[in-house]
C-alpha positions as CSV (number, residue, x, y, z in Angstrom):
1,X,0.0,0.0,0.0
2,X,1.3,3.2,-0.8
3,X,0.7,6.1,1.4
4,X,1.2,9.7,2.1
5,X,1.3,10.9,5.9
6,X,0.2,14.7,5.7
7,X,1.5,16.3,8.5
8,X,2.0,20.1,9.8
9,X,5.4,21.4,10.9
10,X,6.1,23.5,13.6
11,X,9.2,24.4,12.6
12,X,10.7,25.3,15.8
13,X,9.8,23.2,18.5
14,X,8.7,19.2,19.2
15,X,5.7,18.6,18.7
16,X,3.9,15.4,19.9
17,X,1.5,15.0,17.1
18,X,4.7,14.9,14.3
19,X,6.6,12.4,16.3
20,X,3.6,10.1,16.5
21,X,3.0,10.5,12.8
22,X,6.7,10.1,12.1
23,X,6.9,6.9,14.6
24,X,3.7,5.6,12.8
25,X,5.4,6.5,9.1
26,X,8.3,4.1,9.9
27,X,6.6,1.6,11.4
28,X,3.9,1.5,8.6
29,X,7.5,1.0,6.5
30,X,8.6,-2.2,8.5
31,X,5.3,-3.6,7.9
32,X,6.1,-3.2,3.7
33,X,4.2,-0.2,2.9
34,X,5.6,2.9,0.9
35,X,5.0,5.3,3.2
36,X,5.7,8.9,2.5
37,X,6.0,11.9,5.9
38,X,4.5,15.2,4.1
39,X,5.1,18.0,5.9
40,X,2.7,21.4,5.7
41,X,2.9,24.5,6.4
42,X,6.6,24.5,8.2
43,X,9.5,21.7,8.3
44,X,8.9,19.3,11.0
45,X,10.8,19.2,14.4
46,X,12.0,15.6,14.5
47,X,14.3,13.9,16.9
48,X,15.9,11.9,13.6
49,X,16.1,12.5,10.1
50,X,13.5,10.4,7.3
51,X,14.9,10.2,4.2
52,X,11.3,9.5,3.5
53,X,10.1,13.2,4.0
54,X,8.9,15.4,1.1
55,X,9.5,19.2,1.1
56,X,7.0,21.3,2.3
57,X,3.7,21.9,1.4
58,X,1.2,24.6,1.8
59,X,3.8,26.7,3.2
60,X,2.9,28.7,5.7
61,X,4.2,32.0,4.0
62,X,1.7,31.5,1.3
63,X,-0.7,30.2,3.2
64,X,-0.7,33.3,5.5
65,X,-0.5,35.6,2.6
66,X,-2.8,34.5,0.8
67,X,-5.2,34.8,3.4
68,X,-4.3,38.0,4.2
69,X,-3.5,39.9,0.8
70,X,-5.8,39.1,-1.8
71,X,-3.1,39.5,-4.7
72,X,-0.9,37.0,-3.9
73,X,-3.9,34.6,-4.2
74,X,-3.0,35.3,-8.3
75,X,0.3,35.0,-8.5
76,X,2.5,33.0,-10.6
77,X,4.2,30.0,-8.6
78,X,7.8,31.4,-9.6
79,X,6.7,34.2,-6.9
80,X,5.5,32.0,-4.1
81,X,8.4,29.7,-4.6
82,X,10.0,32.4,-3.4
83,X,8.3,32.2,0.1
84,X,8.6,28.4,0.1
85,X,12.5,28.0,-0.6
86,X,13.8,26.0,2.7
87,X,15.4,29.7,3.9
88,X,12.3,31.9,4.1
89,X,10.4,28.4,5.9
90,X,12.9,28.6,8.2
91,X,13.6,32.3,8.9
92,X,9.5,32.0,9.6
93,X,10.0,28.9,11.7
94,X,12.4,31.0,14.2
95,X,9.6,33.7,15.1
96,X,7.1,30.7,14.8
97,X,5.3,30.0,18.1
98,X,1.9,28.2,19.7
99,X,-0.5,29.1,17.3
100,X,-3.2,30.8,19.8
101,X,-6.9,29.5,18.5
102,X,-8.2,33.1,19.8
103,X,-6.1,35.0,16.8
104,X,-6.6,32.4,13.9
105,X,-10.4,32.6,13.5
106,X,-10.6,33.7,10.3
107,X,-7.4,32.2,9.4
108,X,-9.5,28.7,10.3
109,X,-12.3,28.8,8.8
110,X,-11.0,29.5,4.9
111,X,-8.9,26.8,5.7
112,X,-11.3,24.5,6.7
113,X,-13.3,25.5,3.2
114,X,-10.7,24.2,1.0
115,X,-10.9,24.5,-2.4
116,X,-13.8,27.4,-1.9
117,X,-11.2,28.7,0.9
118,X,-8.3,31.8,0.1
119,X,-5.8,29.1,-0.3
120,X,-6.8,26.9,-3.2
121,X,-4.1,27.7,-5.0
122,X,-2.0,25.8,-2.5
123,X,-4.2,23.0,-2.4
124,X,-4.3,22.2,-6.1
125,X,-0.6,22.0,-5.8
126,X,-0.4,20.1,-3.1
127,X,-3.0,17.5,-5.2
128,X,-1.3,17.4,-8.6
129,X,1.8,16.6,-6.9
130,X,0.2,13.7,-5.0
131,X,-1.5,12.8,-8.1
132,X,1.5,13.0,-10.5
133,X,3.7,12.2,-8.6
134,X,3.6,9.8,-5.0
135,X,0.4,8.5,-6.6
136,X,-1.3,7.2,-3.1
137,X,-3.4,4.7,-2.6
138,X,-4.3,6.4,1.1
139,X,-3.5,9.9,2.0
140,X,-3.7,10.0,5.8
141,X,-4.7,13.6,7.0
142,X,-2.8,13.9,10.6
143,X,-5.7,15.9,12.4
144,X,-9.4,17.5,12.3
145,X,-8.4,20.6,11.6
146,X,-6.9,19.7,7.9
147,X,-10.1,17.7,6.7
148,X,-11.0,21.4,4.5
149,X,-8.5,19.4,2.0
150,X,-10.2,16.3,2.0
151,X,-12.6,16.6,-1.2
152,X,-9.9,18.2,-3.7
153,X,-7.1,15.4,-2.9
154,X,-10.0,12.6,-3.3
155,X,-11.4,14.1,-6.3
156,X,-8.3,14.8,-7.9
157,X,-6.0,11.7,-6.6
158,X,-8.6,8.9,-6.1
159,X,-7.1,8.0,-2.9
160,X,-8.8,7.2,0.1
161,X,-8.3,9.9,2.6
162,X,-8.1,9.6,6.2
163,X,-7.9,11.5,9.3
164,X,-6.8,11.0,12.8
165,X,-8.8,12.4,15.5
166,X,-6.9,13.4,18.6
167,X,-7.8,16.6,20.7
168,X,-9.3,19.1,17.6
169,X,-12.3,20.2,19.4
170,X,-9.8,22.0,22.3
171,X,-8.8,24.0,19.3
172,X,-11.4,24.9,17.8
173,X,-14.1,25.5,20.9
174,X,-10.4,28.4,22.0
175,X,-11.6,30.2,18.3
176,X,-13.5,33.4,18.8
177,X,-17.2,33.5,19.4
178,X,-17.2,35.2,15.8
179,X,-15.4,31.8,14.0
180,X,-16.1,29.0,16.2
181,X,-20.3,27.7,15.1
182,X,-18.6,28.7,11.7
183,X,-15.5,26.4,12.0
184,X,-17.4,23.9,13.7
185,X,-20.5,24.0,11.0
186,X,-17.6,23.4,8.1
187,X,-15.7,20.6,10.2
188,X,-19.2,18.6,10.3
189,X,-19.7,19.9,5.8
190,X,-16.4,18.6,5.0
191,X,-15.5,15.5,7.0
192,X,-18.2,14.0,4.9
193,X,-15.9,13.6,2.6
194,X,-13.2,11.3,4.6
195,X,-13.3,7.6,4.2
196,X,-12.5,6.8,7.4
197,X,-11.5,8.3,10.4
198,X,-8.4,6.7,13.1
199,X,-9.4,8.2,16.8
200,X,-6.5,7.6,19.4
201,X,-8.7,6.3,22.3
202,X,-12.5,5.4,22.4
203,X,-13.2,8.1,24.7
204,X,-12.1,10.9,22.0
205,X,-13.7,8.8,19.3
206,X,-17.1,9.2,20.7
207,X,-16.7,13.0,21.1
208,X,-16.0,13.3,17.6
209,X,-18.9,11.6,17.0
210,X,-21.1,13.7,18.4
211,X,-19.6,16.9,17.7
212,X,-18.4,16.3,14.4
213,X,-21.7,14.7,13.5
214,X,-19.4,11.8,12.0
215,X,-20.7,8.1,11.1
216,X,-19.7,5.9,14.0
217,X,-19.3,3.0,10.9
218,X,-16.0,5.3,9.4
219,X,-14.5,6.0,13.0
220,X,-11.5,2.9,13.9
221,X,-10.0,3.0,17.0
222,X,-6.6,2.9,17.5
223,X,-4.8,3.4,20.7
224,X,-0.8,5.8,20.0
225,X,2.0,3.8,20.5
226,X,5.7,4.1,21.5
227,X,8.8,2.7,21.0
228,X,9.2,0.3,23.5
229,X,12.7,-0.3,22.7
230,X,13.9,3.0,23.1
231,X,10.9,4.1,25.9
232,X,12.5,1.7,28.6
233,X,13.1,1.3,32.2
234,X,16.6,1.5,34.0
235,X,17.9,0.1,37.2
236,X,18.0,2.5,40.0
237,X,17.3,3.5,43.5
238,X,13.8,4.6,44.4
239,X,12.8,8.2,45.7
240,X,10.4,10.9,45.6
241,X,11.3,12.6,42.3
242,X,7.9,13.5,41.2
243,X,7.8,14.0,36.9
244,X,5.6,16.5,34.2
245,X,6.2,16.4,30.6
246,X,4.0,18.0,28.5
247,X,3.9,21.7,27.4
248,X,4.9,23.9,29.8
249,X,1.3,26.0,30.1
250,X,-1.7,26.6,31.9
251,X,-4.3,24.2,30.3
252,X,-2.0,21.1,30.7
253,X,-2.5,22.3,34.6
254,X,1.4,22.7,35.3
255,X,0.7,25.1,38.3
256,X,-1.3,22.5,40.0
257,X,1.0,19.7,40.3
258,X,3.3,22.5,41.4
259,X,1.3,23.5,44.0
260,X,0.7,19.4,44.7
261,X,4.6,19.0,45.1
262,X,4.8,21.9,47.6
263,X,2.1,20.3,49.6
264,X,3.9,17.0,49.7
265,X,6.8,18.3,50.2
266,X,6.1,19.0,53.7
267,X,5.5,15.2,54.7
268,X,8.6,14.3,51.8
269,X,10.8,16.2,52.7
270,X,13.7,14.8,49.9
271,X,10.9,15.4,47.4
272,X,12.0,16.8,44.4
273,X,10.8,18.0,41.0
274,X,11.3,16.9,37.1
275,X,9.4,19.5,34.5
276,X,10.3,18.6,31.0
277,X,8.3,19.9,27.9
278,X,8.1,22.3,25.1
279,X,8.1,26.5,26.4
280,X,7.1,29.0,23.6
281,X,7.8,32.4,24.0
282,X,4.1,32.7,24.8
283,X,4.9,30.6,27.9
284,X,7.6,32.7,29.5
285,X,5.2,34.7,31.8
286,X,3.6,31.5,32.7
287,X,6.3,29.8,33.8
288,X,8.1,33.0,35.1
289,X,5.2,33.0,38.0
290,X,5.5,28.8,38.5
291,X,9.2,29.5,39.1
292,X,8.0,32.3,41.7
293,X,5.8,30.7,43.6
294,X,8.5,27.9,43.7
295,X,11.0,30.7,45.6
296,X,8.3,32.0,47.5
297,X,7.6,28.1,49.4
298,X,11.7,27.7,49.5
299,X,11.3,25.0,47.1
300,X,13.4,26.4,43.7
301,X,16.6,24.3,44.3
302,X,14.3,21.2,44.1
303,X,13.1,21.6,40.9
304,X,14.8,21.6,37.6
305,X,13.5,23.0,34.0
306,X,13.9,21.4,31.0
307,X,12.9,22.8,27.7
308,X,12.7,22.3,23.7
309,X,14.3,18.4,25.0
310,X,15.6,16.1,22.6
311,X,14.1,12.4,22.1
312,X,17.3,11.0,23.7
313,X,16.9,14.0,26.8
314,X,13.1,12.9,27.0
315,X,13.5,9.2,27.7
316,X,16.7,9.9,30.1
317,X,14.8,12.5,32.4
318,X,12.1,9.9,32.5
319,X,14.3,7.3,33.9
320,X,14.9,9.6,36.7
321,X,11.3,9.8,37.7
322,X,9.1,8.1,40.3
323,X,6.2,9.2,39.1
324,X,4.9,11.6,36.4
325,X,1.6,13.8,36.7
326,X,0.1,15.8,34.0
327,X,-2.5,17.2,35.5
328,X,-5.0,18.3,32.8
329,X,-7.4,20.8,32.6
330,X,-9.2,19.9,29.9
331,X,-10.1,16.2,28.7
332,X,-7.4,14.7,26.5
333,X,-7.5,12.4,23.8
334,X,-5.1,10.4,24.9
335,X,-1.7,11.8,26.6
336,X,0.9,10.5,24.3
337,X,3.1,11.2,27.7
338,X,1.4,8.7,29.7
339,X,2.3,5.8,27.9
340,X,6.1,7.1,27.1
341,X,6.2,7.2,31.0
342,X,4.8,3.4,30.9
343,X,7.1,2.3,28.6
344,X,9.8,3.7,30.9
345,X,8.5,2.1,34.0
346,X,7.0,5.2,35.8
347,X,3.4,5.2,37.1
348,X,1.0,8.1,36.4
349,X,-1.1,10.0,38.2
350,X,-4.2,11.3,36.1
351,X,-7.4,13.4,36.5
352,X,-10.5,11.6,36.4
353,X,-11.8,12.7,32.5
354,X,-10.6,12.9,29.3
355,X,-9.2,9.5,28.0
356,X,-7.3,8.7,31.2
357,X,-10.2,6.7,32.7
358,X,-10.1,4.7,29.9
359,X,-6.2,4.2,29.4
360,X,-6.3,3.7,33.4
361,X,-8.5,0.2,32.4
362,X,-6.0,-0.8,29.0
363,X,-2.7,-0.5,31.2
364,X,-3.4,-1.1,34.8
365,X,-0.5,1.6,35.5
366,X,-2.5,4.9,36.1
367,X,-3.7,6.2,39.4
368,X,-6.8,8.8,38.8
369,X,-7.5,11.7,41.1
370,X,-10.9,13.6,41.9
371,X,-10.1,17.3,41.1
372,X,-12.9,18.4,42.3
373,X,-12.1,16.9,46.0
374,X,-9.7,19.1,47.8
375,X,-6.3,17.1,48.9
376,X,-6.8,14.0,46.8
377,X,-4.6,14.8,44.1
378,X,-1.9,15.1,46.8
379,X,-3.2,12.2,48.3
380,X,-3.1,9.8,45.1
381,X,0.7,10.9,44.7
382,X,1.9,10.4,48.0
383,X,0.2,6.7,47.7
384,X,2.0,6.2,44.4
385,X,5.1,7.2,45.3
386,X,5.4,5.2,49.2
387,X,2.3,2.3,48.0
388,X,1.6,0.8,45.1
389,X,4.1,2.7,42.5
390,X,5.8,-0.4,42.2
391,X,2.3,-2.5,41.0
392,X,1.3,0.1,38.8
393,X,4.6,0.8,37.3
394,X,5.1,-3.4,36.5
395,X,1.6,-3.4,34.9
396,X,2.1,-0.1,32.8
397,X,5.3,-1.5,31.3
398,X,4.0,-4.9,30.5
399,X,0.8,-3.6,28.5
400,X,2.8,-0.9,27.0
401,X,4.5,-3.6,25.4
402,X,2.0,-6.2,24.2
403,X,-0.8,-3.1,23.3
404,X,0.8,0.2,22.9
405,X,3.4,-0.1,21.0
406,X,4.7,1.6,17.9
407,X,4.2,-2.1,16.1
408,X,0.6,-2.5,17.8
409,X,-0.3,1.3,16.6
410,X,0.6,0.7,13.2
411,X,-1.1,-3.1,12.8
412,X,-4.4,-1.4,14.1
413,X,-4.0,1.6,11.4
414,X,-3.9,-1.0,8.6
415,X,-6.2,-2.9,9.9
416,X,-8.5,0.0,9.5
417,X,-7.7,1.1,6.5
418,X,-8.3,-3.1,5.2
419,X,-11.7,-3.3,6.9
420,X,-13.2,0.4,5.5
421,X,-12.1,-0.8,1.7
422,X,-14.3,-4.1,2.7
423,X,-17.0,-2.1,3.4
424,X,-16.6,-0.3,0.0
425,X,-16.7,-3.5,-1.9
């Protein structure tokens, strides 16, 4: 089967959405598959090169300024190949940040519209290349948010299209009151046109399915995987070194599991602090008052920051953890993080929503807390780290690596994509 992985870049920082998609890409490869990583908007922040990657599409130059300008919506390619040579992409990527939902409303929605959107011109590219030349039998769209695209690549490829659904509508309910019934209204209009979709945990699937109005026949479930091989545990002396990796910002609740350590600090006393994850320049503030409050409780020199950390940084600062809490504000997919953690032999300790009920059932290794309930999140971590760490941590591992692995992830993807052409027939 040939395929084509659509991805966007972020050009400047790791993103946990490319490295899935990349970690799927080569996996789909060791299975036999021609599998090809396509890139939009900027190059992709990978941890190791892939020969296997296109250039760029829909560069996000063009993409922006065609939005914005309506000339450059007319001009001749040997001008926006200008903005797409691999120097302007990357002078862009530098000053690249989070995108915020609340400033890309409009920016969104003719997105979302595809070939009736500002940026068809992009689009039609981006199809006669795939047409002409990767000629896919399945173009796998890496998120919600890019099914605008969907119609014009089927129409004009005659490859199945795909999507994977993980953590969209946290997007796209952040968009202004002015875009987001819009936004939402076109997400429902054009997944219509998406053979099938891949959701990362039942959970998120069924969310979709309501709020995406999609057919519950099209939507495959297929839990993220790691490398279990590289994600691994190490021998070493037990402690209180409590873990976070995840984006260093307010909805992935960083300030609370601070304020959780400085609590337990007071009963654990050699308690310290790991926080690893990607900081924007829109995080600086944020962080600046975490690392504040930190002084203010005399509890600074237990904590260390890491930022922007490579693969090989990750896994090693996991290693050195007892036990990592990401505590949420909002209900994730999945938390790629929890199962890297797993694979590393480090229990988690998870609010009670989003898809962590559910991954706390597949890999016996998460503890859930009641946020709601004042002290229990404290609570749940203290009984980690002096009770049943240990049990949770052996169970994690072990169904980390016969059900969430990279090997498992990419299995249930073909599987998917085998069963929906079934169907067809």
């Amino acid at each position: 089967m040939r395929i084509a992985v659509l991805t966007p870049g972020t050009g400047s920082f790791h993103c946990g959405t490319c490295l899935r998609d990349q970690a799927l890409a080569k996996e789909l490869r060791r299975l036999g598959h021609d599998v090809l990583f396509v890139p939009l908007y900027l190059p992709p922040t990978l941890d190791t090169a892939d020969e296997n990657t296109s250039a760029v599409y829909m560069g996000g130059i063009n993409v922006y300024l065609q939005h914005a300008v309506p000339v450059f919506r007319k001009t001749p390619r040997w001008i926006d190949k200008l903005f797409d040579s691999p120097k302007a992409l990357a002078s862009a990527a530098k000053r690249a940040g989070m995108t915020q939902a609340k400033d890309l409303g409009p920016m969104t929605l003719t997105m979302l519209k595809g070939e009736d959107g500002h940026q068809v011109k992009e689009l039609d590219r981006l199809a006669a290349w795939l047409r002409d030349d990767v000629r896919p039998d399945v173009v796998l769209l890496s998120n919600i948010l890019l099914v605008g695209i969907a119609r014009r690549l089927r129409d004009i490829t005659n490859a199945a299209v795909w999507c994977t659904l993980h953590g969209e509508d946290t997007f796209l309910d952040a968009l202004p009151d002015s875009h987001r019934a819009l936004c939402w209204q076109e997400v429902v209009k054009r997944s219509k046109f998406v053979d099938g979709f891949i959701a990362v945990s039942k959970t998120y699937g069924d969310v979709m399915i309501e709020r995406a109005q999609l057919n519950p026949g099209r939507v495959h479930v297929v839990h993220n995987g790691t490398d279990t091989d590289v994600y691994k545990p190490v021998l070493r002396t037990k402690g209180h070194v409590f873990g976070y990796l995840a984006r260093q910002c307010y909805g992935k609740g960083l300030h609370m599991l601070v304020d959780a350590f400085i609590a337990c600090k007071k009963s654990l006393p050699d308690a310290s602090l790991v926080v690893v994850g990607t900081k924007t320049a829109a995080d600086e503030s944020y962080v600046a008052a975490i690392q504040q409050r930190l002084r203010d409780a005399g509890c600074e020199g237990a904590v260390s920051f890491h930022d922007n950390v490579t693969m090989d940084e990750k896994v090693r600062l996991l290693q050195t953890m007892d036990v990592l809490s990401v505590p949420a504000l909002y209900g994730e997919s999945f938390g790629l993080y929890v199962i890297e953690a797993l694979a590393c032999g480090v229990p988690v300790v998870a609010p009670k929503h989003g898809a962590f009920p559910e991954l706390a059932i597949e890999t016996g290794g998460v503890a859930l807390f009641d946020q709601s309930v004042d002290g229990d999140y404290e609570r749940v971590l203290i009984d980690v780290l002096n009770g049943n760490g240990a049990t949770l941590a052996a169970a994690g591992r072990a169904s980390v690596v016969e059900r969430f692995s990279t090997q498992s992830m990419a299995a249930g993807v073909v599987a998917a994509f085998d069963s929906q052409m079934k169907k067809a027939v």
